[in-house]
C-alpha positions as CSV (number, residue, x, y, z in Angstrom):
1,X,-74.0,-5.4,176.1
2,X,-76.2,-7.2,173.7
3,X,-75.7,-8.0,170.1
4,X,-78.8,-6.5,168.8
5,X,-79.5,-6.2,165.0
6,X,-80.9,-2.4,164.5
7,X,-83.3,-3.3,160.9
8,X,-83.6,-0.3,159.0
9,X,-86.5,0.2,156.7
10,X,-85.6,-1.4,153.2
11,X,-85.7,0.5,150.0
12,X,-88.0,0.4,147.7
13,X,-86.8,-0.8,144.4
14,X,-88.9,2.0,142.6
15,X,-87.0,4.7,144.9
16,X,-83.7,3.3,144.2
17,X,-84.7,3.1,140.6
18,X,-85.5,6.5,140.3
19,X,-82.7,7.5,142.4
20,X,-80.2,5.9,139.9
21,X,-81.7,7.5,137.0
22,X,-81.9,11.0,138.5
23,X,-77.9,10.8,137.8
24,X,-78.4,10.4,134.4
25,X,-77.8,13.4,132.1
26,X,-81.1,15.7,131.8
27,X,-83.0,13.3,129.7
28,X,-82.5,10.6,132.7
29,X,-83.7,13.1,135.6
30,X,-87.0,13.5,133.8
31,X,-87.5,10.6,133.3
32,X,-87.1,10.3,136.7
33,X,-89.2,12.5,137.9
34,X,-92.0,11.1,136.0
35,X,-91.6,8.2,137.3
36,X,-91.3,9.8,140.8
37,X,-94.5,11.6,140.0
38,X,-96.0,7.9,140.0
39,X,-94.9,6.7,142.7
40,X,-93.1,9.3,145.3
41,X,-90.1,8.0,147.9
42,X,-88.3,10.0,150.0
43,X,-85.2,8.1,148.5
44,X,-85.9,9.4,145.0
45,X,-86.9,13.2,146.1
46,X,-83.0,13.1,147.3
47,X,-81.3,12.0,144.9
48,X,-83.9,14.0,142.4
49,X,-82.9,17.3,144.6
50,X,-79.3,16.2,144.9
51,X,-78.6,15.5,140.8
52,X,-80.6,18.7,139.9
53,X,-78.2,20.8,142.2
54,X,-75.6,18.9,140.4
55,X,-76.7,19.9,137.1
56,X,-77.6,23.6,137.6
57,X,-74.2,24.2,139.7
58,X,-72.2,22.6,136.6
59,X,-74.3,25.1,134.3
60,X,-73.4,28.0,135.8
61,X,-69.7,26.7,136.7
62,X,-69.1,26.2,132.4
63,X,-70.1,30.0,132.2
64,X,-67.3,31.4,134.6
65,X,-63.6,31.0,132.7
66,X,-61.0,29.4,134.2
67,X,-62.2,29.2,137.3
68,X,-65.2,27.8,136.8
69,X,-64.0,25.2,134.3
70,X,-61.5,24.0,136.9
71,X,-64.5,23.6,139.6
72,X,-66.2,21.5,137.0
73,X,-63.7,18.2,138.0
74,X,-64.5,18.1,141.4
75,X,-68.3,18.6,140.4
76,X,-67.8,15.6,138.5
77,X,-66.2,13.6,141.5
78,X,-69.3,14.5,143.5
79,X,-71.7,13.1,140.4
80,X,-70.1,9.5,141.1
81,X,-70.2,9.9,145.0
82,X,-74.0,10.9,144.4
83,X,-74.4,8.0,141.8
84,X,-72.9,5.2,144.4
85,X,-75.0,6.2,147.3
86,X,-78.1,5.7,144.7
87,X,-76.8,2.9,143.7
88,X,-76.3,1.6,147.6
89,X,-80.0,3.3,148.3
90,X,-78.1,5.7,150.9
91,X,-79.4,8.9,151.5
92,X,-76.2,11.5,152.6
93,X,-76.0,14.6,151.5
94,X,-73.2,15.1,149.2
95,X,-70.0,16.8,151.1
96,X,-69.9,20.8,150.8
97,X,-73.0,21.0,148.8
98,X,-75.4,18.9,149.7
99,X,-77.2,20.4,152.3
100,X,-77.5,23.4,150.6
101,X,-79.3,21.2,147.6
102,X,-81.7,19.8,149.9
103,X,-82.6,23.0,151.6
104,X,-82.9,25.0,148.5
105,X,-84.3,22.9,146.2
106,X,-87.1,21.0,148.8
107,X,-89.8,22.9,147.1
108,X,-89.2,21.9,144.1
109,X,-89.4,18.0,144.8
């Protein structure tokens, strides 16, 4: 076998910027899609995609009693999984929902 070094592509520092942001409350994710709008990567349409599933989900989670209000910690658990895989410029969907972000929400952004 040989000890060959696979390169990936490296990240942009605007797509990682914006994907960082996206996480950001509502204020931060347009803010990042402005800045997306200037200058799209397929790193910040993720997370852009990802965060706004985030958000929406947690809207309609606060309007369901009990239950919903329960679902809103693990909700918050996959927020910082979404946030470090900015951070790290990793682009995995987020486990359970994820997908299901990208797939409804690609016509969005």
């Amino acid at each position: 076998m040989s000890n060959q070094v696979i390169q990936q592509k490296p990240v942009s520092k605007h797509g990682k910027n914006v994907a960082i942001i996206a996480y950001f409350t509502l204020v931060g994710w347009i803010i990042a899609l402005i800045m997306f709008g200037q200058k799209p990567t397929r790193l910040g349409a993720f997370h852009l995609r990802q965060s706004l599933g985030l958000f929406l989900t947690g809207v309609v989670l606060v309007f369901i009693p009990l239950v919903g209000w329960v679902l809103v910690f693990p909700l918050l658990v996959l927020w910082a999984v979404g946030l470090v895989q900015a951070c790290e410029g990793e682009a995995k969907p987020l486990p359970v929902v994820g997908n299901f972000y990208q797939q409804t929400l690609q016509y969005v952004i």
